[in-house]
C-alpha positions, 0 to 999 in steps of 0.5 A: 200947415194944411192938410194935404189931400191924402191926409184929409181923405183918410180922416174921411175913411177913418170917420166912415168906419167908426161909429161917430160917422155922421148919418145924413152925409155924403161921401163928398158932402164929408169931404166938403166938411173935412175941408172947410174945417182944416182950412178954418184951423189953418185962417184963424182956429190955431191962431185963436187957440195960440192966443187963448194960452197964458204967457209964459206957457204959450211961450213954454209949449211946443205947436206940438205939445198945444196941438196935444192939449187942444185935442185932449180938450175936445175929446174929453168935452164931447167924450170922444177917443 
């Protein structure tokens, strides 16, 4: 499910007000970002990400539960909280 308007707007207050803000970017330029990324989870990332789990787990594992791993993954890869 897309984010909604609200909800990709405070992704883009919460990442201005951390030290991980992308230095060179506009506000509105961020936005453009936050955007093009949820729209890409939602036209194929979730799906490759589906697809890339092993049966029987992929089965097993709630969207929620994958979504979880997915981002514990990320955070530990690029040693981000």
């Amino acid at each position: 499910m897309t984010l909604t308007t609200e909800q990709r707007r405070a992704i883009g207050v919460k990442i201005m007000r951390t030290g991980d803000c992308p230095g060179g970017l506009t506000k509105p330029q961020l936005v453009e970002v936050i955007d093009a990324l949820d729209d890409w989870w939602e036209a194929s990332g979730a799906a490759a990400a589906n697809v890339a789990i092993p049966q029987p787990q992929r089965g097993i594992l709630t969207s929620k539960q994958k979504a979880r791993l997915f981002v514990m993954l990320l955070e530990a890869r690029y040693e981000v909280s």
